[in-house]
C-alpha positions in Angstrom: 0.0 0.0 0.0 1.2 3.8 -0.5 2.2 5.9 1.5 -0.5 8.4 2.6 1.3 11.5 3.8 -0.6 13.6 6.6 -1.4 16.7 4.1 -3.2 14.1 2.1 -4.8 12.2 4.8 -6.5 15.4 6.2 -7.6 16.5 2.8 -9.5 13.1 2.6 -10.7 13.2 5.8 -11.8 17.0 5.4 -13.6 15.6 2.4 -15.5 13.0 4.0 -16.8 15.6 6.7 -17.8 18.1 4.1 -19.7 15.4 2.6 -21.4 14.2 5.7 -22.6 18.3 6.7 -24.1 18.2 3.5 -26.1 15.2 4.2 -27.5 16.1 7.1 -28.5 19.5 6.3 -31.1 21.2 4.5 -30.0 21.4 1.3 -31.7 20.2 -2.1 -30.7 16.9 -3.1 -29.4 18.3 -6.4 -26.8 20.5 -4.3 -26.1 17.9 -2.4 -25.1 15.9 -5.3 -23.3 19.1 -6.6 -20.9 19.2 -3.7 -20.1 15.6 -3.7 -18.8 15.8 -7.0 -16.9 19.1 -6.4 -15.1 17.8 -3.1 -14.7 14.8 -4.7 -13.0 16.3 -8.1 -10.7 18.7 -6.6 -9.5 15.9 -3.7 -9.0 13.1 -6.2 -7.1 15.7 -8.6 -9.3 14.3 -11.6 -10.4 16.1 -14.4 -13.9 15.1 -14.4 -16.0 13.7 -11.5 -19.8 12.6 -12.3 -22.5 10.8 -10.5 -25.3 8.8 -12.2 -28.5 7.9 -11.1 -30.9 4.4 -12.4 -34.2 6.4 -13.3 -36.9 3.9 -12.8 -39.6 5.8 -13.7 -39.3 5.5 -17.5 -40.8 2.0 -18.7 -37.3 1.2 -19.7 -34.8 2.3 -16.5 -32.4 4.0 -17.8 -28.7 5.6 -16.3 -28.9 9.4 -15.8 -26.4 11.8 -15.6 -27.5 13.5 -12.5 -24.2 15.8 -11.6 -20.9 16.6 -12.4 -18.2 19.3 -11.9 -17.3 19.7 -15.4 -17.9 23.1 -17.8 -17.8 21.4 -21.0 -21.2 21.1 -22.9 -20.1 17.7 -24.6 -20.2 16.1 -20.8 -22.7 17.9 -19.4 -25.7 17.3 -22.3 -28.5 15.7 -21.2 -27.3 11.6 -21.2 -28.8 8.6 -20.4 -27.9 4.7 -20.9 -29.2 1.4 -20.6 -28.7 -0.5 -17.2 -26.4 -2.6 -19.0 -24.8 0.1 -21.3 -21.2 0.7 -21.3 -19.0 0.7 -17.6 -21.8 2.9 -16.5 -24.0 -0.2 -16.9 -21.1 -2.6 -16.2 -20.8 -0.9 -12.4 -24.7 -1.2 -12.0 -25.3 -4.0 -13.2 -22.3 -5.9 -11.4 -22.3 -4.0 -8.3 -18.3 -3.5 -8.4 -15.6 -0.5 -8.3 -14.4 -0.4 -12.2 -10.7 1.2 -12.5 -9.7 1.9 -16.6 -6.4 2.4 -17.3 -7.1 4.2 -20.4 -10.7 4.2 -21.7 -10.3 4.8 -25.6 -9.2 0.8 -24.9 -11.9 -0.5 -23.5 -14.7 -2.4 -25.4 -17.4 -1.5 -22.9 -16.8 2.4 -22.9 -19.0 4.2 -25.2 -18.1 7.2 -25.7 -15.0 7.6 -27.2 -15.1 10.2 -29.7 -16.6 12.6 -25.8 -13.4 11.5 -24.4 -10.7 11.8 -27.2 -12.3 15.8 -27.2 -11.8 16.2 -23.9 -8.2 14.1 -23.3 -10.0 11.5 -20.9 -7.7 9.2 -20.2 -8.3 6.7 -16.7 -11.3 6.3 -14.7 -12.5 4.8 -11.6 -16.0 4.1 -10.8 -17.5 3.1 -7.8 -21.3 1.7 -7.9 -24.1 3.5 -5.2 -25.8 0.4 -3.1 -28.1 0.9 -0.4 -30.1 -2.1 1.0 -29.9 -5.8 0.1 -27.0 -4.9 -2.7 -29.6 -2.4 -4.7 -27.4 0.0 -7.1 -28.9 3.5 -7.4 -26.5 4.7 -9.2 -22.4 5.1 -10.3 -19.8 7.8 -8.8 -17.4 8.2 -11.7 -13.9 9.8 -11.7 -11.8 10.4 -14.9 -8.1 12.2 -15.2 -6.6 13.7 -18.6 -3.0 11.4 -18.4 -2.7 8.0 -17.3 -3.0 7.0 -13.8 -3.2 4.0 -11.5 -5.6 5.1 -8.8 -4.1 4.1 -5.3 -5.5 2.8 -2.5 -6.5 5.4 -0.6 -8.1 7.2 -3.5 -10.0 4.2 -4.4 -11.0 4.0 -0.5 -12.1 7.4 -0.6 -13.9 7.2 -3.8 -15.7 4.3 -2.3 -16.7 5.9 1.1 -17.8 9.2 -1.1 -20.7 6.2 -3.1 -21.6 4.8 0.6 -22.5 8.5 1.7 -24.1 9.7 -1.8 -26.4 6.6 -1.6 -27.2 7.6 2.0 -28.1 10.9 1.2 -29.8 9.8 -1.9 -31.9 7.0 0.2 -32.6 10.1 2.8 -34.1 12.6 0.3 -36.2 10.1 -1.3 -37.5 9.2 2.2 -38.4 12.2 3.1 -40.1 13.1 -0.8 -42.2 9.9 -0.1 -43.2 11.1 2.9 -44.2 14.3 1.8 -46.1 13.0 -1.1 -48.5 10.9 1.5 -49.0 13.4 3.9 -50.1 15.7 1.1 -52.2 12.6 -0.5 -54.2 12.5 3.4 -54.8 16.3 3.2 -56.2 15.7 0.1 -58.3 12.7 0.7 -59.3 14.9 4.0 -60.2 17.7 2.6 -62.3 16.1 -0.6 -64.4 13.7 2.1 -65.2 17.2 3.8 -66.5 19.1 1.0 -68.0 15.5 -0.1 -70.0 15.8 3.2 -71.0 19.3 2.2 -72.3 18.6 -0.8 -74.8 15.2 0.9 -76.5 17.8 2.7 -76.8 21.1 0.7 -77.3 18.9 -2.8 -78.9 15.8 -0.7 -76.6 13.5 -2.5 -75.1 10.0 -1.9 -71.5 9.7 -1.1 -71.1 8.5 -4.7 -73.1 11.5 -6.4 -71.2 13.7 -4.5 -67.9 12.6 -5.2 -68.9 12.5 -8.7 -70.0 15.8 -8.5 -66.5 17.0 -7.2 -65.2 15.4 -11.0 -67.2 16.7 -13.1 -66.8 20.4 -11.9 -62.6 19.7 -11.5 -62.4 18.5 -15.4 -65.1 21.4 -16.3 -63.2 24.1 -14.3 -59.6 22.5 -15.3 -59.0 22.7 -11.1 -57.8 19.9 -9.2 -60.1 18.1 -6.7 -58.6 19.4 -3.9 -59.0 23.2 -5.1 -62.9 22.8 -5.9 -62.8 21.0 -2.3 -61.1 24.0 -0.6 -63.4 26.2 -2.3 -66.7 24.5 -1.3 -65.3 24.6 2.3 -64.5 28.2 2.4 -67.6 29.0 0.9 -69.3 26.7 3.8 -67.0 28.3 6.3 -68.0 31.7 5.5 
């Protein structure tokens, strides 16, 4: 193993910690993301660090580039690959860190006209798992000259994944949660102005839900709006 001087060794460990403060506070996921690949670029020295993410709400997953440091418009257009598709799709679909020693070599990389433009040379990347070995996503790394990523980078690179798919797991947690609380005050507030519709209208429970349709898709409102305009006006 190398030698980690202490300069290095705190710059890691600095890393790690800026990392972990943006995890736990109240920032967007997408800045979160943002700053993991920013600590992570200027730590590793690399010329390009990017994090994708498995979209599973297309009908076909796909791989989605979902943040990187780099300026250049030929990386950061919009991309997306197949689960299985290149070393993006390698790393998810094998679950296991990738190194490249040059990747205008390598069968499974893609895009090799992107990275003979931009003087890509080696790469490292390191799959996102959270529970019962589920990839969310790849943490790639790339420099411009050829490199043999040592240990400790690849340890750091590693521990960077374990905290992105933490703080990926987190903010999808907590959107989920949202989504059904706002789904109950929904439900709450339409079985209201249901019941104020039975006995102003005298209608069943069906009618009156019915009733609640027809005006949304006449007035283009959702169902909670007409129902939070029949209770004000009840209110009142």
């Amino acid at each position: 193993m190398e030698t980690i001087t202490p300069k290095t060794y705190d710059s890691y460990i600095k890393a790690l910690n800026d990392i972990s403060r943006a995890i736990t506070s109240e920032l967007f996921l997408a800045d979160i993301l943002k700053l993991i690949v920013l600590v992570t670029a200027k730590v590793m020295d690399v010329e390009i660090c990017s994090l994708w993410l498995v979209d599973e709400d297309e009908k076909e997953p796909k791989i989605r580039l979902a943040a990187t440091q780099a300026l250049d418009p030929e990386y950061v257009k919009d991309r997306a690959l197949s689960l299985d598709e290149g070393v993006v799709g390698f790393v998810v679909s094998t679950n296991k860190m990738l190194f490249l020693e040059n990747v205008l070599e390598e069968p499974r990389f893609k895009e090799k006209e992107m990275a003979a433009n931009l003087g890509l040379v080696s790469m490292l990347g390191a799959p996102l798992c959270i529970k019962e070995n589920q990839v969310i996503g790849v943490l790639n790394c790339f420099t411009k000259h050829h490199h043999i990523f040592t240990d400790a980078q690849i340890a750091l690179v590693s521990s960077v994944a374990n905290q992105a798919s933490l703080a990926i797991s987190n903010a999808r947690l907590i959107v989920r949660a949202q989504v059904i609380e706002e789904e109950l005050k929904t439900r709450k507030k339409i079985d209201r102005a249901k019941e104020i519709l039975m006995a102003q209208k005298n209608l069943t429970g069906d009618k009156a839900f019915r009733w609640l349709q027809k005006k949304s898709m006449d007035t283009r409102k959702t169902m909670r709006e007409i129902a939070e305009a029949i209770i004000l006006y009840q209110d009142l």
